[in-house]
C-alpha positions in Angstrom: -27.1 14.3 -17.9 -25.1 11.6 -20.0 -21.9 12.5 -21.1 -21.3 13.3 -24.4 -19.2 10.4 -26.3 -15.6 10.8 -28.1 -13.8 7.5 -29.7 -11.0 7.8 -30.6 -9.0 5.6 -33.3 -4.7 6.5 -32.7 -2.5 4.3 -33.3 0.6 6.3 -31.3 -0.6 4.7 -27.9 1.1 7.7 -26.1 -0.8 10.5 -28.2 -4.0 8.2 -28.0 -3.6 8.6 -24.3 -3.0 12.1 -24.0 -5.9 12.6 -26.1 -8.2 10.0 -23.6 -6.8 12.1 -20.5 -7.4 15.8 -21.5 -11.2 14.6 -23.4 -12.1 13.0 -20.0 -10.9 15.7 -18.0 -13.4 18.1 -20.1 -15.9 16.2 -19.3 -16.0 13.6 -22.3 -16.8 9.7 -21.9 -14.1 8.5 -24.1 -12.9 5.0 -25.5 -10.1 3.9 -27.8 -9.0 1.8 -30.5 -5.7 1.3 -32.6 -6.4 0.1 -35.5 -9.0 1.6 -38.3 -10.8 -1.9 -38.3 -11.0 -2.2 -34.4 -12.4 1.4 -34.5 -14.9 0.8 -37.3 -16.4 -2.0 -35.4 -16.4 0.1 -32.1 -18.3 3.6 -33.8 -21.0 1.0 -35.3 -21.1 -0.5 -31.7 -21.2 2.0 -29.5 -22.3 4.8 -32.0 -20.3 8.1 -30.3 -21.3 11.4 -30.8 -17.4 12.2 -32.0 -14.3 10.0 -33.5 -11.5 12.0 -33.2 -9.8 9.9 -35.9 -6.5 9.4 -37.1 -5.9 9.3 -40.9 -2.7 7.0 -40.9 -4.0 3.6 -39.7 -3.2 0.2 -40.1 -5.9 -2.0 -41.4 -7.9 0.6 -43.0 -7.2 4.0 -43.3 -8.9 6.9 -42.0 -10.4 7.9 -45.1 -12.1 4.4 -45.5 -13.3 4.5 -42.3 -15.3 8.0 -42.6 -16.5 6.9 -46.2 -17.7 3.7 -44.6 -19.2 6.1 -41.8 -20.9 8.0 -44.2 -22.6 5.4 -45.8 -24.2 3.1 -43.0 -27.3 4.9 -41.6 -26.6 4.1 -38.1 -23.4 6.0 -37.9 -23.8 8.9 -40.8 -24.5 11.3 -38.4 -21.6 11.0 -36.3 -18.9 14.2 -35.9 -15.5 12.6 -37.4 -12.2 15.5 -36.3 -9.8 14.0 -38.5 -6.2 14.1 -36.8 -2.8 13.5 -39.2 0.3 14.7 -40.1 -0.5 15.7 -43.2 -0.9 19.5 -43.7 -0.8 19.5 -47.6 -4.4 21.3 -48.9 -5.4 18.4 -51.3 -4.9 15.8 -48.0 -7.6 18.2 -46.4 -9.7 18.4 -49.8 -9.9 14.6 -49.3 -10.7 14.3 -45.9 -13.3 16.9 -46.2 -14.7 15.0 -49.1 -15.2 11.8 -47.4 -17.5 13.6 -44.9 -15.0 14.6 -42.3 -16.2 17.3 -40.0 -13.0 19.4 -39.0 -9.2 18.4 -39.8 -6.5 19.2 -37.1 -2.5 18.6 -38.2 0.2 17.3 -35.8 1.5 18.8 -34.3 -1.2 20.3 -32.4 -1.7 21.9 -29.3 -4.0 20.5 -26.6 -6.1 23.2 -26.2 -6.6 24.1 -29.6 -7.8 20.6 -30.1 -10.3 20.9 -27.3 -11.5 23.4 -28.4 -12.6 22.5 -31.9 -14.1 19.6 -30.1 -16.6 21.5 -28.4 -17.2 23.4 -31.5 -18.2 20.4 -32.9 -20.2 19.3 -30.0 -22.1 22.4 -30.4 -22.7 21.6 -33.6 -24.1 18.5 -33.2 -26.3 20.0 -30.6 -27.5 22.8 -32.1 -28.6 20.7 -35.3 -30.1 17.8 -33.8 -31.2 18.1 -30.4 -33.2 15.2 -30.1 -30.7 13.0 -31.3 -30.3 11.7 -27.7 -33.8 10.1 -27.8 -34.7 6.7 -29.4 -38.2 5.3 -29.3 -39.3 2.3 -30.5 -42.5 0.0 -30.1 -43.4 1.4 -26.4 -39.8 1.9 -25.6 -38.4 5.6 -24.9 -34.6 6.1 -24.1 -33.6 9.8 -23.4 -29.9 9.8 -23.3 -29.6 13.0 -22.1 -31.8 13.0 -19.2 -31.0 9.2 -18.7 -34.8 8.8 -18.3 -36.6 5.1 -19.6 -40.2 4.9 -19.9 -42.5 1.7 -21.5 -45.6 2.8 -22.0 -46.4 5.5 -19.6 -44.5 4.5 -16.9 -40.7 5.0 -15.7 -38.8 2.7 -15.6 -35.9 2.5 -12.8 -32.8 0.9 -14.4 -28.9 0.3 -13.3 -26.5 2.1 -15.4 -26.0 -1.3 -16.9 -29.4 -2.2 -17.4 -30.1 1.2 -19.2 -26.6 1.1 -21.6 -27.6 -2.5 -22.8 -31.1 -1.2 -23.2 -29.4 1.7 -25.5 -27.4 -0.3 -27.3 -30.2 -2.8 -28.2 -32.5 0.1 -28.6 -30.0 2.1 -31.3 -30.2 -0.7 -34.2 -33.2 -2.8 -33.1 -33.5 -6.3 -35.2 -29.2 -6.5 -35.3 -28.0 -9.6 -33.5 -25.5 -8.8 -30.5 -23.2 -11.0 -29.0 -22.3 -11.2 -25.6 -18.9 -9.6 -25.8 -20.2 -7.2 -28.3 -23.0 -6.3 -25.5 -20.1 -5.8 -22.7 -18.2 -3.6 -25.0 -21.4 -1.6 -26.5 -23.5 -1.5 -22.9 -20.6 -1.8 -20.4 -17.8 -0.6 -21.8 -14.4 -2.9 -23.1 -12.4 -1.9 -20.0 -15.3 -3.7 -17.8 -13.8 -7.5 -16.3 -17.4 -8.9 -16.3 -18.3 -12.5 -17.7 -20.3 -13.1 -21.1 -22.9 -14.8 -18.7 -23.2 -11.8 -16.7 -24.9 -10.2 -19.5 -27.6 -13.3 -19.2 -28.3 -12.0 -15.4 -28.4 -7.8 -17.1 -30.8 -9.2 -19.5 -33.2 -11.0 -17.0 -33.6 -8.0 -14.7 -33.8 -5.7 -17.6 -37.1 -8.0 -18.6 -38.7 -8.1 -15.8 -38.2 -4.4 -15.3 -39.8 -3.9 -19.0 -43.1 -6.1 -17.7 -45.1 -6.4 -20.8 -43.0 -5.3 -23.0 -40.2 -8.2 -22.2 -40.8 -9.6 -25.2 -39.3 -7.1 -27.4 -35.7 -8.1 -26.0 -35.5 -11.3 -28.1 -32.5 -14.1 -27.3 -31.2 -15.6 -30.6 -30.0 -18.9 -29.4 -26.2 -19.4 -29.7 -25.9 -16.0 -30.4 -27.2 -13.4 -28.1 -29.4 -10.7 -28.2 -31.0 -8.7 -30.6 -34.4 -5.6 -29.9 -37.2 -6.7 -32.1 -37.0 -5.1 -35.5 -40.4 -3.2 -35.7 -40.3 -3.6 -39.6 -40.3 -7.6 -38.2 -37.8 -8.6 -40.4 -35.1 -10.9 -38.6 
């Protein structure tokens, strides 16, 4: 079963690492960023099923970022636990009217954070179960059971084959680069090459058999899954 997803956007590196350490320990896949613009580009990405997201950030605050959230289809239904200093009722009247989830002031305990995580998580579960499951043209990505079929039949992927098929999968017709493919599919921590996504990309295909096609390269650019709506 896939791990369920946390970011989380911190800019105290210390906090942000307590935070990374206890999440994975529970069982969490995590991944970080310190600014609100680094982790706005990493939630539309890598789409988690939880930011746990700071509202003092440089760049662009956390209010922006879960009224931007809010508004782009691909991430709306995200869980955002806002995390701040601020204890005052009209700073949690705003973040609750930008779409935030739950609100937790500093400073917290550990546990109690955790556990308003998996509150959340349960949440999210109980209200959209299937949200693990993309399909698309032939294409069937089940998340949860980290299962791939085209057509009728299985398909056996790597763990990278199957996160850049996810990734492409999640917002099909969007153009990815290759370092936006390494950080989306493999993770920003991974030391692999831009061109090593070429070689991910070539057994992926031939894996897909007939339906190859719908991983399309956009010379100079990347990749991109073929927008069913064929708009490009």
């Amino acid at each position: 079963m896939a791990k369920p997803q946390v970011l989380i956007v911190e800019d105290d590196r210390s906090l942000s690492e307590v935070l990374d350490y206890n999440l994975r320990q529970e069982g969490y896949e995590t991944f970080s960023a310190a600014s609100g613009q680094d982790g706005l580009n990493l939630a539309k990405l890598r789409v988690p099923d939880m930011i746990v997201l700071d509202l003092n950030l440089p760049v662009i605050d956390g209010l922006e970022i879960c009224r931007r959230l809010r508004a782009d289809p691909v991430t709306r239904e995200v869980m955002v636990l806002m995390l701040t200093a601020k204890s005052e009722e009209t700073d949690q009247v705003a973040g609750f009217s930008v779409g935030a989830d739950d609100y937790v002031t500093k400073p917290f305990s550990v546990k109690v954070l955790l556990e308003r995580v998996r509150a959340l998580m349960r949440r999210r579960i109980g209200s959209s179960r299937d949200a693990s499951v993309l399909v698309s043209q032939g294409i069937l990505v089940d998340r949860e059971r980290h299962r791939v079929t085209a057509g009728e039949e299985a398909l056996d992927l790597t763990p990278s084959e199957f996160g850049l098929l996810e990734a492409l999968l999640r917002q099909p017709g969007r153009v990815f680069s290759r370092s936006e493919l390494i950080d989306a599919a493999l993770g920003g921590d991974s030391l692999v090459l831009e061109r090593t996504i070429d070689v991910h990309v070539r057994a992926l295909r031939k894996k897909l058999g007939p339906y190859a096609a719908l991983v399309e390269t956009v010379r100079g650019i990347g990749y991109r899954f073929r927008d069913p709506a064929g708009r490009s």
